[in-house]
C-alpha positions as CSV (number, residue, x, y, z in Angstrom):
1,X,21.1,10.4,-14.8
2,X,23.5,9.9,-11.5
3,X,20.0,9.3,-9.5
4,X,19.8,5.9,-7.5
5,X,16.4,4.1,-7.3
6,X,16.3,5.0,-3.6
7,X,16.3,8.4,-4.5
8,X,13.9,8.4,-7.0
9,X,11.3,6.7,-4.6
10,X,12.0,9.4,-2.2
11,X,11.9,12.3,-4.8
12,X,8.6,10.9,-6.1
13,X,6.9,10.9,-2.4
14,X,7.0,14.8,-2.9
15,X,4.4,14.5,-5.6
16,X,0.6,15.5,-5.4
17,X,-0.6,11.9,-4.6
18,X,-1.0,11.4,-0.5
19,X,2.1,9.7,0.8
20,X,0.5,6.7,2.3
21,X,-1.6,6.2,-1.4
22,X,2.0,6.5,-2.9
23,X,3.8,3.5,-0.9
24,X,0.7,1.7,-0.7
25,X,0.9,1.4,-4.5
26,X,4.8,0.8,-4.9
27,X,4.7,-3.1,-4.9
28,X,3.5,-3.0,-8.4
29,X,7.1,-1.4,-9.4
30,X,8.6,-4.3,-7.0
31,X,6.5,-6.9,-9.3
32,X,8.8,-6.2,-12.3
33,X,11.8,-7.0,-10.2
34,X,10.8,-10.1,-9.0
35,X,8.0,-12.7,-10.0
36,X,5.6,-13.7,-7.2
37,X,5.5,-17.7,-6.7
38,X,2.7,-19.1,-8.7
39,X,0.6,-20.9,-6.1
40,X,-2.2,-22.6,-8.0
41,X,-2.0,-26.0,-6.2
42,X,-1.2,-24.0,-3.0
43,X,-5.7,-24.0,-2.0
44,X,-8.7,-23.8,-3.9
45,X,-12.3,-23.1,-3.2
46,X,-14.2,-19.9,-3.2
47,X,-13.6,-19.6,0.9
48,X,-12.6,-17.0,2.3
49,X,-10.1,-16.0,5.2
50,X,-8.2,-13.0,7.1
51,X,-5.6,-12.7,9.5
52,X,-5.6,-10.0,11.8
53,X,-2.0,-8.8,13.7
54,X,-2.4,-6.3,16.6
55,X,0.9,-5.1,17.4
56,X,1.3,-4.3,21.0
57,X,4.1,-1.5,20.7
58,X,6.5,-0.5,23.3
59,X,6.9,-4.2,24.9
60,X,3.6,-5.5,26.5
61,X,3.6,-6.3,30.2
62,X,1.9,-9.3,29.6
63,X,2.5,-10.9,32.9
64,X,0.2,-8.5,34.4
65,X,-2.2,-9.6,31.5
66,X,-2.4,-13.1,33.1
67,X,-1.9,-14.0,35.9
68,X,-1.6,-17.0,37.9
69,X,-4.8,-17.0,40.7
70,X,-3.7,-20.1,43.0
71,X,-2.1,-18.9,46.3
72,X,1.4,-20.6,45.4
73,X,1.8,-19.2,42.3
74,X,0.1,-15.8,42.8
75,X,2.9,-15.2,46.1
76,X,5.4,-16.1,43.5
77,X,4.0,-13.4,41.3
78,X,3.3,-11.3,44.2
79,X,6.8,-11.3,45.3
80,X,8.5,-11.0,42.3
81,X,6.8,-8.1,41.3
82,X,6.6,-6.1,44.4
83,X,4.6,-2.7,44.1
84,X,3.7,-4.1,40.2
85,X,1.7,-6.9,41.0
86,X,-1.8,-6.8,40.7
87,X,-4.4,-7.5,43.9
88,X,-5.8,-11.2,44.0
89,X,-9.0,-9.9,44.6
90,X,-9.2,-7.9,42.3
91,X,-7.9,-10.4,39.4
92,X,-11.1,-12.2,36.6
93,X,-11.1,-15.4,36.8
94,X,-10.4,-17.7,33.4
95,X,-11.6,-20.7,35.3
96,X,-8.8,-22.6,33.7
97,X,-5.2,-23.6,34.8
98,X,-5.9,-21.5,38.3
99,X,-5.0,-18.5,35.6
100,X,-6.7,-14.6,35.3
101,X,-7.0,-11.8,33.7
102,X,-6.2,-8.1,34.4
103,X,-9.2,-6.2,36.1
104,X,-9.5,-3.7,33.0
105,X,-10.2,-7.1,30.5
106,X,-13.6,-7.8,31.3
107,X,-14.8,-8.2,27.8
108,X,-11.5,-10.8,27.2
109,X,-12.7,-12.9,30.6
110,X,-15.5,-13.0,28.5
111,X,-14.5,-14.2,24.8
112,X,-12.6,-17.0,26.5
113,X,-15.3,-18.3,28.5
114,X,-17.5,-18.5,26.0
115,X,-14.3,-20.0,24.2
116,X,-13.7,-17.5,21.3
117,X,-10.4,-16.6,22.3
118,X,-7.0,-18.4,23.8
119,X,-4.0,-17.3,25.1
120,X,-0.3,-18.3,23.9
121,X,1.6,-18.1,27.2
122,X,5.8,-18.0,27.5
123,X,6.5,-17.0,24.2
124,X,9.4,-15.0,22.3
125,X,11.4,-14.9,19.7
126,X,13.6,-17.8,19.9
127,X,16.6,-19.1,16.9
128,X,16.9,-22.7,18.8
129,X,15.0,-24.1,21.8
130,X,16.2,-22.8,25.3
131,X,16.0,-25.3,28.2
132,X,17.4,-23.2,31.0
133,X,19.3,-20.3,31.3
134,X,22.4,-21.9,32.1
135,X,22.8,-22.6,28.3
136,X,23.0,-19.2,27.4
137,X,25.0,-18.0,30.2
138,X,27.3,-20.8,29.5
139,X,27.4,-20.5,25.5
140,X,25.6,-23.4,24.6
141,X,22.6,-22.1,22.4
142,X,22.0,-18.9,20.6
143,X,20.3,-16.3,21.7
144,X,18.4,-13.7,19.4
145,X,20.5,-10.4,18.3
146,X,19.7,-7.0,20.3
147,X,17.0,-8.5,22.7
148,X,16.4,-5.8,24.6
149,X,16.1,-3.5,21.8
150,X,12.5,-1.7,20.4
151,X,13.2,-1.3,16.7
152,X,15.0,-4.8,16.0
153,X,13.0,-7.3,18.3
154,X,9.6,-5.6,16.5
155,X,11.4,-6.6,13.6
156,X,12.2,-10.0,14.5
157,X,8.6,-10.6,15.5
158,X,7.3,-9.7,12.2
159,X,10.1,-11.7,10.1
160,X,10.1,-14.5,12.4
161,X,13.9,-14.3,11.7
162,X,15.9,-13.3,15.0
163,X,19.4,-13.6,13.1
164,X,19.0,-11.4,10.2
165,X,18.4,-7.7,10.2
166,X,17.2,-7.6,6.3
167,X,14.9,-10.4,6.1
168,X,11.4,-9.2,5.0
169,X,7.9,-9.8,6.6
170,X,6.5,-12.9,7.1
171,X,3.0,-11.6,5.8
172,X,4.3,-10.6,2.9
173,X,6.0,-13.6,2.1
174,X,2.7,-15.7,2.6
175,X,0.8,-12.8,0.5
176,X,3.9,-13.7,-2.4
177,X,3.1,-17.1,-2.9
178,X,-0.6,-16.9,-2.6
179,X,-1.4,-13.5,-3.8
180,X,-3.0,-15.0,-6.9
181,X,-5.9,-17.0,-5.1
182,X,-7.4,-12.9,-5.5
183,X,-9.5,-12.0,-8.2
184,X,-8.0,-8.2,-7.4
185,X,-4.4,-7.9,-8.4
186,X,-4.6,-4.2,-8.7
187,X,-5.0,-3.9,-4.8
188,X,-2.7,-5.5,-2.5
189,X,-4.0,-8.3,-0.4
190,X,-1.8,-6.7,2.9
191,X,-3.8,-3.8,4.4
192,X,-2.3,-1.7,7.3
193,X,-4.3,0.7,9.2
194,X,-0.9,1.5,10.7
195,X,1.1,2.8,7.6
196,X,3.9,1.3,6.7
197,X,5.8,-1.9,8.3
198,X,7.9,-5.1,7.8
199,X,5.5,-7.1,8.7
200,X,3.4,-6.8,5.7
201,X,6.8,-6.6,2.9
202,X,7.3,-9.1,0.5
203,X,9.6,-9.5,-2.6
204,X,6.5,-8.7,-4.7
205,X,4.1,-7.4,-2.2
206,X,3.7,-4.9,0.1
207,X,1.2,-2.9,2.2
208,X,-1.9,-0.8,1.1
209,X,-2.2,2.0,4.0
210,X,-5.7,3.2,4.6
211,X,-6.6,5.8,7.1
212,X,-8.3,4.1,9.8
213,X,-10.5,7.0,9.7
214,X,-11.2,8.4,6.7
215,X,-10.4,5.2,5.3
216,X,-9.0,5.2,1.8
217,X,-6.5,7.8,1.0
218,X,-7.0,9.1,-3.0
219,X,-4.6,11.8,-5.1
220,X,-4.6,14.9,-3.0
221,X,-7.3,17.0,-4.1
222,X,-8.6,14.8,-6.5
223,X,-12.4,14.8,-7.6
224,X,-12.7,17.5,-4.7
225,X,-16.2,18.9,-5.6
226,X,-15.1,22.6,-5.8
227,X,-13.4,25.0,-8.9
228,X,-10.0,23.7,-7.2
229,X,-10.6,20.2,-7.2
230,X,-11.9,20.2,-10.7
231,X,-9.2,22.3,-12.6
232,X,-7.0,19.6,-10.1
233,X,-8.6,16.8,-11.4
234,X,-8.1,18.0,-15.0
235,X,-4.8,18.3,-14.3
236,X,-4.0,14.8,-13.0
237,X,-6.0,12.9,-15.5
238,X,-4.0,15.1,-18.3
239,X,-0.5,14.2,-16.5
240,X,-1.3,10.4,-16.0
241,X,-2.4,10.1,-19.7
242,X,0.5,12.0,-21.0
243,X,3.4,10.0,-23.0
244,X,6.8,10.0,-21.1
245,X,9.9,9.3,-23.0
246,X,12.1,9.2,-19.4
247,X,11.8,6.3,-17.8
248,X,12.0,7.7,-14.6
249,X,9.2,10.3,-15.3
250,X,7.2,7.1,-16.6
251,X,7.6,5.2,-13.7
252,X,6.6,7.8,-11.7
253,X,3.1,8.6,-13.8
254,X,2.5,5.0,-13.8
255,X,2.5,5.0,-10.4
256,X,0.5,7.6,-9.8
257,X,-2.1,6.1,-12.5
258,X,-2.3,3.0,-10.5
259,X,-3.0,4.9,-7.1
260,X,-5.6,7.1,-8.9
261,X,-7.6,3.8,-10.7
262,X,-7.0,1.5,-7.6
263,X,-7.4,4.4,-4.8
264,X,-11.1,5.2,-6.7
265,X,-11.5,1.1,-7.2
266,X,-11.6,0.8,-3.5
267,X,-13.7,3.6,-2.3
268,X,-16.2,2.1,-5.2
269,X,-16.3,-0.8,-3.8
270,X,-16.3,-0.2,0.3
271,X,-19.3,2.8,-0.8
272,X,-21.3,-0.4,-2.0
273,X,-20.4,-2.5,0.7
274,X,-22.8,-2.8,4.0
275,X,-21.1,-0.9,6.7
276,X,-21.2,-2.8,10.3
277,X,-23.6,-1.0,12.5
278,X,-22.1,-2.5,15.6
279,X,-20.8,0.0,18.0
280,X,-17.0,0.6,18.7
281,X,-15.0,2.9,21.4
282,X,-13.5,5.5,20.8
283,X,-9.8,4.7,21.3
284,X,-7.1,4.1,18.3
285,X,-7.5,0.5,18.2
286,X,-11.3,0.3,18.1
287,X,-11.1,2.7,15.4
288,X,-8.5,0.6,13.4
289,X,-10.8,-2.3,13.9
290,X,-14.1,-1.0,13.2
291,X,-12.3,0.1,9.3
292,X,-10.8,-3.6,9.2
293,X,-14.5,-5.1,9.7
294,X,-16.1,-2.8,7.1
295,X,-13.3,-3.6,4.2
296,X,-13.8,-7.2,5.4
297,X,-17.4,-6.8,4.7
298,X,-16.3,-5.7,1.6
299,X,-14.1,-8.6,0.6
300,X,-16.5,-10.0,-2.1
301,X,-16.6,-6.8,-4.2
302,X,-13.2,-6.3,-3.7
303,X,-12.5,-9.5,-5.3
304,X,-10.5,-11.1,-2.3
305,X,-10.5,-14.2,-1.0
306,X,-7.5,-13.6,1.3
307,X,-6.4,-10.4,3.3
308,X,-3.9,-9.9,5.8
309,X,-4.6,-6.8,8.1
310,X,-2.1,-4.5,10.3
311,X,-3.0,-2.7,13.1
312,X,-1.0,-1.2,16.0
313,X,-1.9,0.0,19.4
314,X,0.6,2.5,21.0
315,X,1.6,3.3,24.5
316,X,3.4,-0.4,26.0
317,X,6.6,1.3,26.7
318,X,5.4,1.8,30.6
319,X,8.7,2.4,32.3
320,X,7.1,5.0,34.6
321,X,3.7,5.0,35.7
322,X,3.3,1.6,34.5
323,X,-0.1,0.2,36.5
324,X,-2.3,3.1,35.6
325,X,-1.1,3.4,32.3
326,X,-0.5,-0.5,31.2
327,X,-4.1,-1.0,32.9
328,X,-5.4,1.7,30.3
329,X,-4.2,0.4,27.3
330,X,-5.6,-3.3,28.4
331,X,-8.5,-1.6,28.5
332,X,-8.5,-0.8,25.0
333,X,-7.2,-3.3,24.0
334,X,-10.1,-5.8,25.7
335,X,-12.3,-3.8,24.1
336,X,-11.6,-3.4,20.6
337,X,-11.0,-7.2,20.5
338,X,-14.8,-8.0,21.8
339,X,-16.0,-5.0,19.5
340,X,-13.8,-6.6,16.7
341,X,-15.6,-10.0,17.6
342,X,-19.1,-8.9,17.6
343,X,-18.6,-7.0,14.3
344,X,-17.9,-10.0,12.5
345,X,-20.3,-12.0,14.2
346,X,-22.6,-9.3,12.4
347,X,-21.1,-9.5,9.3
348,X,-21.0,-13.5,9.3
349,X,-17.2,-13.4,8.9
350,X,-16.6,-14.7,12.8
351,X,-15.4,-17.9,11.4
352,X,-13.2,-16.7,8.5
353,X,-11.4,-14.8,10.4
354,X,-8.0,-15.2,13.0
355,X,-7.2,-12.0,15.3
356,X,-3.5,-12.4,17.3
357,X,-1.5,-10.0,18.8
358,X,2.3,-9.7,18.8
359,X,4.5,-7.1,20.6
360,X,8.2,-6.9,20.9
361,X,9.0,-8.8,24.2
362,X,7.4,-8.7,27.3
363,X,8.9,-6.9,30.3
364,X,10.6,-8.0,33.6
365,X,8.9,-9.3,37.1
366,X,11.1,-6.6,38.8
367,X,9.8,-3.0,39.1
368,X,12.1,0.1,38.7
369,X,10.2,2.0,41.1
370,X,7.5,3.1,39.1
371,X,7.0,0.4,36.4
372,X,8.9,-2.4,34.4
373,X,11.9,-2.8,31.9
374,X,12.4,-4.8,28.8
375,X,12.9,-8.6,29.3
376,X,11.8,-11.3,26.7
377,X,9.2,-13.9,27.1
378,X,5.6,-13.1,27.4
379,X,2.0,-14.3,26.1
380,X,0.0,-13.1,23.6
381,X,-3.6,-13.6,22.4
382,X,-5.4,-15.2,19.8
383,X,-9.2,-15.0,19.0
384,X,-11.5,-16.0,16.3
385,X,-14.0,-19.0,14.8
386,X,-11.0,-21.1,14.1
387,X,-9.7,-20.9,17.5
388,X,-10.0,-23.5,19.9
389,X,-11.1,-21.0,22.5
390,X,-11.0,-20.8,26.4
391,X,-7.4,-22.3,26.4
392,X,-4.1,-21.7,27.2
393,X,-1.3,-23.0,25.2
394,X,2.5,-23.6,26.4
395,X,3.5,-23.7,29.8
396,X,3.1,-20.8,32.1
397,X,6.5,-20.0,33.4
398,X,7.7,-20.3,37.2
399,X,7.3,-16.7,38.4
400,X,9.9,-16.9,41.1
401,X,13.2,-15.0,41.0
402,X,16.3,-16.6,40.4
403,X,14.4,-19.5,38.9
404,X,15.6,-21.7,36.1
405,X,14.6,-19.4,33.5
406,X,15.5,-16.1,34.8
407,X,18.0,-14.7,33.4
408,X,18.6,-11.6,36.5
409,X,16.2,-9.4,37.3
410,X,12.5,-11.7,36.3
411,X,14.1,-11.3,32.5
412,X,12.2,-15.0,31.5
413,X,13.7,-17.4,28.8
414,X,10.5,-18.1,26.4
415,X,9.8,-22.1,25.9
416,X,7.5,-21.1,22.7
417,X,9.2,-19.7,19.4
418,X,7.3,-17.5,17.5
419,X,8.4,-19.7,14.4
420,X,5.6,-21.9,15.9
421,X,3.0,-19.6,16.6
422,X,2.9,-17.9,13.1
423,X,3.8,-21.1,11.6
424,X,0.4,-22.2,13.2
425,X,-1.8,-19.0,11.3
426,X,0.1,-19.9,7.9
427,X,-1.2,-23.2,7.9
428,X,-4.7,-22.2,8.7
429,X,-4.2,-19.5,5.9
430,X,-3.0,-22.1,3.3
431,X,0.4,-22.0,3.2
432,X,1.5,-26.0,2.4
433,X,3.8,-27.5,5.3
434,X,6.5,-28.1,2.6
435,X,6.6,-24.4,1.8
436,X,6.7,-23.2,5.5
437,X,10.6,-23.3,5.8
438,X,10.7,-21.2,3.1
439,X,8.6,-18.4,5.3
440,X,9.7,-19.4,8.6
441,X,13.5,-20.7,7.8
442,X,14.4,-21.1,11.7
443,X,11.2,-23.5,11.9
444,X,12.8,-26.7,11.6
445,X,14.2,-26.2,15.1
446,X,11.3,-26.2,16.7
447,X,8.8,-28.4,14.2
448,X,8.9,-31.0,11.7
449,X,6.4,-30.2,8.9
450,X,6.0,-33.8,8.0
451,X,4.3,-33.9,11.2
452,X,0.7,-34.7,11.3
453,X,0.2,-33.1,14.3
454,X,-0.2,-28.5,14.4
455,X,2.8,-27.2,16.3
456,X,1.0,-25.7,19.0
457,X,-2.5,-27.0,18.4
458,X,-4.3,-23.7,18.9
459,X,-6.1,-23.6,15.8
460,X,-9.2,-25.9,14.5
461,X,-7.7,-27.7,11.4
């Protein structure tokens, strides 16, 4: 018919179905191509358990997330940084390590002292371990393709594969081999309040979008309670039902018939779930949140006993206007975590549940003028039941120019790979040590799975 399967997808976007319900339904087509990894013997048991990535776009400035608070350190910080550093006094103490918190994270000071949340400090994405910069400079080790860049070190932090621009998500490889551990198999374990993303992309899975605020997306117009949306609804149930002789035509009904069924499947089952009561802000991540608790409360009559969840919080990218700004965001983002937190606590999911944030790199010690630039290591944050809370894992970095580690102008080499950290989560979620090269094919560099011991040892096991 000279039309490629690329095209077809896109030509079949332009349909009456709502985009997002479209792709969120396309996996099933991808199921046909490839056969997801029986994992029977991966974990049994009727538990249940969720992962939770916050992706911190535009390149958090996580070293004025925590912050050293001895007087050595902090005049390290405080002269590296310049007119970007924070005031001592004004910093919240973590009561651990001589380390604190931004002013705006209140609520964070407060999950880790009362040890519900840790951070993972010098970390980035790594292909072999780093001792110094010297090794780089001089050849000796690899360092990650395009480090500097937006699109592919986001990439590289959600395929936990900094030497391959196709790989696919490391989510959706986990979902792949244990996707059948769900009753469900109509709706895909991977939900992203975010829309689409690598993260979440398998061989034989891939993300189900919902709106974070009208939550489920169905067939435009469909079931509308008007003369429209009735003659509408006619229409689509006479189209789906309908016997296609072009296979391309057929494909295209059948997936529309899926996102119809599944698309009124989950709205079913979220209308007879109990909603969380508990309170959220108003800002885009609380928002994303407060829909993640409800379809977690939801879980049972959705048939799932495993769910991987996708959210994203804008606005890192602070180049100019960086301490108002970055402070803003931390805000939010300290509050929809404690919000997050006391929803589940609610909804007695606290302990089934693992929240961790990831964002492209973090950003140098220098200031432009009027905020930071993109560097490489930084620290991110991990909260939840299973979390050996009020801790902070790998070494906090020597904040002094021209150290060891800096690589010109406060750009840090990371001592922690991502491999481990997510490495770490897929254990906890189920994944067998012997399959996690398969996910995480850089791992071996950094951890033997035969060994008995967690690679970071930030999780309760």
């Amino acid at each position: 018919m000279g039309i490629s399967r690329r095209e077809f997808i896109a030509k079949a976007s332009c349909g009456a179905m709502a985009s997002t319900t479209l792709f969120s339904t396309l996996f099933n087509l991808k199921v046909l191509n490839a056969a997801a990894i029986s994992n029977s013997a991966v974990f049994g048991g009727n538990d249940y358990k969720a992962m939770v990535c916050i992706l911190l776009s535009g390149g958090n400035d996580s070293y004025n997330m925590l912050i050293p608070n001895d007087t050595s350190r902090y005049n390290d910080y405080a002269a590296s940084r310049t007119n970007m550093a924070i005031e001592k006094e004004s910093l919240l103490s973590l009561n651990h390590a001589n380390l604190a918190v931004h002013p705006n994270m209140s609520e964070v000071q407060q999950l880790f002292l009362d040890q519900k949340l840790s951070f993972i400090s010098n970390i980035g994405t790594l292909i072999e371990p780093i001792k110094d910069k010297f090794e780089i400079k001089d050849g000796i080790v690899n360092a990650p393709i395009d480090l500097f860049s937006h699109e592919d070190q986001t990439q590289q932090w959600m395929t936990s594969i900094p030497n391959d621009q196709s790989a696919l998500g490391w989510g959706g490889k986990i979902a792949d081999m244990i996707m059948d551990q769900n009753e469900n198999q109509e709706i895909s374990m991977n939900i992203s309040l975010a829309g689409n993303n690598i993260f979440q992309r398998g061989v034989s899975t891939t993300e189900y979008s919902v709106d974070p605020v009208y939550g489920n997306l169905k067939i435009d117009g469909y079931e509308t309670p008007n003369l429209f949306g009735e003659l509408r609804t006619q229409l689509i149930d006479n189209m789906v039902e309908a016997d296609y002789q072009d296979k391309f035509r057929k494909a295209y009904i059948d997936v529309v018939k899926v996102a119809k069924e599944t698309s009124l499947e989950f709205n079913e089952a979220m209308d007879q779930s109990i909603k969380v009561t508990n309170e959220f802000s108003e800002n885009s991540l609380s928002i994303q949140l407060r829909t993640v608790a409800n379809i977690i409360s939801a879980q049972e009559n959705l048939g799932m006993k495993r769910q991987i969840f996708f959210v994203e919080l804008f606005g890192f990218d602070n180049h100019d206007y960086a301490l108002d700004v970055h402070g803003e965001m931390l805000e939010s983002l300290s509050k929809g975590l404690s919000e997050f937190y006391t929803a589940l606590e609610e909804i007695n999911k606290q302990d089934c549940v693992t929240t961790f944030t990831i964002s492209e790199f973090g950003r140098t010690l220098t200031s432009n003028g009027d905020g930071t630039d993109h560097a490489w290591s930084g620290h991110t944050i991990v909260m939840g039941g299973p979390v050996k809370g009020g801790q902070v894992f790998g070494d906090f970095p020597d904040l002094a120019l021209d150290s060891d580690v800096d690589l010109g102008g406060g750009v840090l080499v990371p001592k922690v790979s991502v491999d481990e950290y997510f490495a770490e989560l897929a254990i906890w979620f189920g994944v067998p040590k012997s399959e996690l090269t398969s996910v995480f094919p850089n791992l071996g560099s950094f951890y033997d799975w035969n060994n008995q011991e967690l690679p970071l040892g930030f999780l309760n096991l």
